[in-house]
C-alpha positions in Angstrom: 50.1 -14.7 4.5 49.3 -11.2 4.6 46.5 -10.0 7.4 44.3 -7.0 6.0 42.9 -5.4 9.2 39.7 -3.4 9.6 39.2 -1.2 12.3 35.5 -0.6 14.0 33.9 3.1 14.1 35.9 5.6 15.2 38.9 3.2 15.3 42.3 4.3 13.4 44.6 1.6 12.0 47.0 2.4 15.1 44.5 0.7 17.4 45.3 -2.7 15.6 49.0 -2.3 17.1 48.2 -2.8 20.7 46.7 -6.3 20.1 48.3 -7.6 17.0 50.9 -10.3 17.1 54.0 -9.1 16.4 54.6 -12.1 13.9 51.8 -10.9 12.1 52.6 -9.8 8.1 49.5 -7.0 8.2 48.6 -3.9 7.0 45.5 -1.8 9.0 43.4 0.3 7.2 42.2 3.5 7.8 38.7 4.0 6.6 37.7 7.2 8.7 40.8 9.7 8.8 40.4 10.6 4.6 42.2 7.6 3.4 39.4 6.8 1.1 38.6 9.4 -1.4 35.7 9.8 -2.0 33.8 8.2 0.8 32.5 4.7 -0.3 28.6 5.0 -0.1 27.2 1.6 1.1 28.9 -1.6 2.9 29.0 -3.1 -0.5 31.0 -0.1 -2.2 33.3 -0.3 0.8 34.1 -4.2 0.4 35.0 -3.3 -2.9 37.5 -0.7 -1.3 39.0 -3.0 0.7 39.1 -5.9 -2.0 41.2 -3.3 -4.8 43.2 -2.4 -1.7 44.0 -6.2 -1.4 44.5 -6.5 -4.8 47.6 -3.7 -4.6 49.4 -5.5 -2.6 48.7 -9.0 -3.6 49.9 -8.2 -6.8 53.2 -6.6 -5.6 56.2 -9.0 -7.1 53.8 -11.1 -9.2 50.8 -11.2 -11.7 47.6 -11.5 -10.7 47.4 -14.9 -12.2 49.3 -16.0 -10.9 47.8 -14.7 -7.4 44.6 -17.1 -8.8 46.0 -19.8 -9.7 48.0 -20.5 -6.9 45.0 -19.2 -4.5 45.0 -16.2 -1.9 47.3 -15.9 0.9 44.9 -12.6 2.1 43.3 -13.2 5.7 40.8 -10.5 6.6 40.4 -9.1 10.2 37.4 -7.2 10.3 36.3 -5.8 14.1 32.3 -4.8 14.6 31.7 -2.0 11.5 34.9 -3.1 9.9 33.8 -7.1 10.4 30.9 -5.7 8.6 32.5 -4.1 5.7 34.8 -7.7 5.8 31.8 -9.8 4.9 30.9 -7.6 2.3 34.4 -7.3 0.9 35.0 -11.8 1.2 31.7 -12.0 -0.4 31.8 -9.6 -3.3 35.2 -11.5 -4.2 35.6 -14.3 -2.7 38.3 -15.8 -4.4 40.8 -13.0 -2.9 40.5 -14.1 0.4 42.1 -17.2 2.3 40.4 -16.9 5.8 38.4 -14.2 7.8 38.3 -13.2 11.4 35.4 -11.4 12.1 35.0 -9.7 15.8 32.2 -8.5 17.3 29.7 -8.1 14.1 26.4 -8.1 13.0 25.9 -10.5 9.6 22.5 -8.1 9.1 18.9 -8.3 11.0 16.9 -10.5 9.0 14.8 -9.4 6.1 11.5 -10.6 4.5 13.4 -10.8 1.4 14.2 -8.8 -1.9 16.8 -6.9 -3.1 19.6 -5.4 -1.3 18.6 -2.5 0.5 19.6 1.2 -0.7 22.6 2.6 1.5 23.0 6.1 -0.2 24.8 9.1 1.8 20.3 10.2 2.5 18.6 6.7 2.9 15.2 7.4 3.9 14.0 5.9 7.0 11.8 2.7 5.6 8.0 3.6 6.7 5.6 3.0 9.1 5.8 -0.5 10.7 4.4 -3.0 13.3 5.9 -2.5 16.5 8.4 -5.6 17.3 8.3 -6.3 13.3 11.5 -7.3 11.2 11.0 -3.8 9.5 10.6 -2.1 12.8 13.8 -3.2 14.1 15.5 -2.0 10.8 13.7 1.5 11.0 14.5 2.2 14.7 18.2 1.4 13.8 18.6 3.5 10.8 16.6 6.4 12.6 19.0 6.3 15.8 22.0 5.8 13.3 20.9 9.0 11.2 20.5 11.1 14.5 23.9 10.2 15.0 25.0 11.4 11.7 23.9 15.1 12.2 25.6 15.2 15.3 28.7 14.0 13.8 28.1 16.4 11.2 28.2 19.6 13.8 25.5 21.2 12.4 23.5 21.6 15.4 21.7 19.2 18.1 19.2 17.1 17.8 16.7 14.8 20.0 18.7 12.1 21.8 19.0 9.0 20.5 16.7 5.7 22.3 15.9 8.5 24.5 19.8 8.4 26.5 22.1 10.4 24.4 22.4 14.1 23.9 22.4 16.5 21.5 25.6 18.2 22.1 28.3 18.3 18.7 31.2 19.0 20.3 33.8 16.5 20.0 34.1 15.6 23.6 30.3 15.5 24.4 30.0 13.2 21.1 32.5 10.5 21.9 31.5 10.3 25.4 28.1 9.8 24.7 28.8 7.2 21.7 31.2 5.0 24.5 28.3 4.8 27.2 26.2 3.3 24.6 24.8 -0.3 26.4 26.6 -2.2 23.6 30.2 -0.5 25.3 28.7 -1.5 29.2 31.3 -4.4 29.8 34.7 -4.4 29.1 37.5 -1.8 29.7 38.4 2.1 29.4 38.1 3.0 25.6 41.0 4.1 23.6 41.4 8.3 23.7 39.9 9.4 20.3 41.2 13.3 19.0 38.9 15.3 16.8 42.3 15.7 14.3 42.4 12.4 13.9 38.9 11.9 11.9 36.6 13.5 9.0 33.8 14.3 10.8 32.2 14.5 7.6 32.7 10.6 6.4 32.3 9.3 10.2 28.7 11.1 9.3 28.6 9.6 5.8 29.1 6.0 6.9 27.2 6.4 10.4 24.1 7.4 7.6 25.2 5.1 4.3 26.4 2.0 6.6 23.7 1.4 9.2 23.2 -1.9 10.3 19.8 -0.8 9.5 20.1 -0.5 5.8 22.5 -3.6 5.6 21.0 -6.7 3.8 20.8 -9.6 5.7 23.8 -12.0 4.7 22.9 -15.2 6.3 21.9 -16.6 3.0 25.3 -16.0 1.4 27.1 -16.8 4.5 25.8 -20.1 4.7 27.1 -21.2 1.0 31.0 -19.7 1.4 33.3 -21.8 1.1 35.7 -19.7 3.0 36.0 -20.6 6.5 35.8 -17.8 9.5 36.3 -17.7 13.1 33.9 -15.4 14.7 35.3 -14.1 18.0 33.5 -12.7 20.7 33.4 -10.8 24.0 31.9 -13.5 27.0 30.1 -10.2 28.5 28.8 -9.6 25.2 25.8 -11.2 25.3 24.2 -10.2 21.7 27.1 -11.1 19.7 28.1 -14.2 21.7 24.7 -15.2 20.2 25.5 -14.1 17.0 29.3 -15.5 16.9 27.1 -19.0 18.0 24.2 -18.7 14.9 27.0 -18.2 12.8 28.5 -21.1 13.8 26.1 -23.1 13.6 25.6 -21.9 10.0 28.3 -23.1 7.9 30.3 -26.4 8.3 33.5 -24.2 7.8 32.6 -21.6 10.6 33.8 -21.8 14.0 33.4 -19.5 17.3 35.6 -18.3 20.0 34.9 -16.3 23.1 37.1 -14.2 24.7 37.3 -14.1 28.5 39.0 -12.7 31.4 40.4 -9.0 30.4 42.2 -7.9 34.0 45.7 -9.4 32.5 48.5 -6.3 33.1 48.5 -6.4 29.6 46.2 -3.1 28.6 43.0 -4.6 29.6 40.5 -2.6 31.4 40.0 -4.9 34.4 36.4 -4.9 33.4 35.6 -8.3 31.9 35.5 -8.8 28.1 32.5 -6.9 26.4 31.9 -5.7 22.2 35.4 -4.5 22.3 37.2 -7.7 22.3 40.8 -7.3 21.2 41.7 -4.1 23.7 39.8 -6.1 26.6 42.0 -8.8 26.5 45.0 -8.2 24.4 46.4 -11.5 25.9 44.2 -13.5 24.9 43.7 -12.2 21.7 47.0 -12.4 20.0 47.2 -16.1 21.5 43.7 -16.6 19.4 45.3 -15.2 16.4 48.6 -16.7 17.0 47.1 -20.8 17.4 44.8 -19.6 14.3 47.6 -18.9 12.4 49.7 -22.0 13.2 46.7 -24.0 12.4 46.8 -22.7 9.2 50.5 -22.8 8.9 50.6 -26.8 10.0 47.1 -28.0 8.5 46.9 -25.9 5.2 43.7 -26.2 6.5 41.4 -24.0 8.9 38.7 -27.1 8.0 41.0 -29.7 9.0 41.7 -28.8 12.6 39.5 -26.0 13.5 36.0 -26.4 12.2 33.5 -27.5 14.2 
């Protein structure tokens, strides 16, 4: 079985090597540093990415029908903007995929329905709408997501963002502002991130092009796959500790999993487990993966012994 790991925003595939089983057949992506030429445009273009990226190395040492006939041995582990592109990727082409493990993200804020919504390098800010409303909440995230693009960018400040960031574009100012974000309030010291490291320009195109804001709402097609995922989740993190139990609740093949603790010796901040899951707990995380995988290994089945 080969593990195709996504990294969150401003993640690098490194991160994935201070949690990951060592037992682990994976490759990590990354989707941030230039690796992807040119910059997918939407989550759906970026699925795609990941899926002929899959397809590579399936097909190293045997034909690709073979790959179908005898059925995937790809598991996806996709963590908060990468879980995101995951979903996209397992639903555009489902039959590439075994398993998922999706950590820490959003399957879309619901939507009154239609086609998939627009996610071009300038989406427009959806128009006026009552406050509290379905479109609201999409407009305020997509408005707060583009102010963080121009900042990103460098080309100059802007007003803060939900009225608690700053407007600064150096490098320093920017990351330190995007970890004391609410969603970052529990869990441990984040990972050093170096300007070198990144494209500031496709951190701004996917900020802009992939805001949760502009993301259709997946429940629909969640609830029909016939893949099964285990959503993991951070026990201080309240919102997706929700989602990770709607989710579910959703599909007969879905399961959750919260992570706890996070003061182990082990890289953990100390701090509880909060959005950032796998580098709160380490531990406990390559234990999850590890009984996931022998599940797999001993069942041929994550239905059989896992679903709930």
């Amino acid at each position: 079985m080969k593990w195709h790991c996504l990294h969150g925003f401003l993640g690098r595939s490194q991160d994935w090597d201070l949690v990951l089983p060592r037992s682990l057949d994976s490759i990590c992506y990354d989707l941030f540093s230039g690796q992807a030429d040119p910059i997918p445009q939407s989550l759906l273009e970026w699925g795609r990415w990941v899926n002929l990226k899959a397809s590579s190395v399936a097909q190293e040492g045997r034909p690709k029908d073979r790959i179908k006939a005898r059925g995937s041995e790809n598991i996806l582990l996709g963590y908060s903007l990468g879980g995101r592109i995951g979903l996209h990727a397992i639903l555009d082409e489902p039959d590439l995929w075994k398993v998922a493990v999706i950590v820490s993200a959003h399957p879309g804020l619901p939507e009154l329905g239609g086609p998939e919504l627009a996610g071009g390098p300038r989406a427009a800010a959806p128009g006026p709408a009552a406050p509290g409303s379905r479109a609201e909440d999409r407009r305020v995230r997509l408005e707060a997501d583009q102010k963080w693009a121009v900042r990103f960018k460098g080309v100059g400040g802007n007003e803060g963002v939900s009225g608690s960031v700053g407007s600064s574009t150096t490098w320093d100012a920017l990351v330190h502002d995007w970890n004391s974000q609410p969603v970052f309030a529990a869990g441990g010291k984040p990972l050093p991130r170096n300007e070198a490291d990144f494209s500031r320009s496709a951190l701004a195109t996917v900020m802009e092009t992939c805001s949760l804001g502009v993301q259709r709402d997946l429940r629909a097609e969640l609830k029909n796959l016939k893949i099964p995922i285990l959503w993991i989740a951070g026990e201080h993190d309240t919102k997706f500790r929700t989602l990770a139990e709607e989710m579910a609740g959703l599909n007969p093949l879905f399961r959750e999993r919260v992570i706890c603790g996070g003061n182990l010796g082990d890289g953990g901040g100390g701090e509880g487990v909060g959005h950032r899951v796998p580098w709160d707990n380490p531990g406990e995380f390559r234990d999850v993966l590890e009984e996931f995988c022998g599940s797999l290994v001993r069942d041929k089945s994550f239905v059989s012994s896992n679903a709930t």
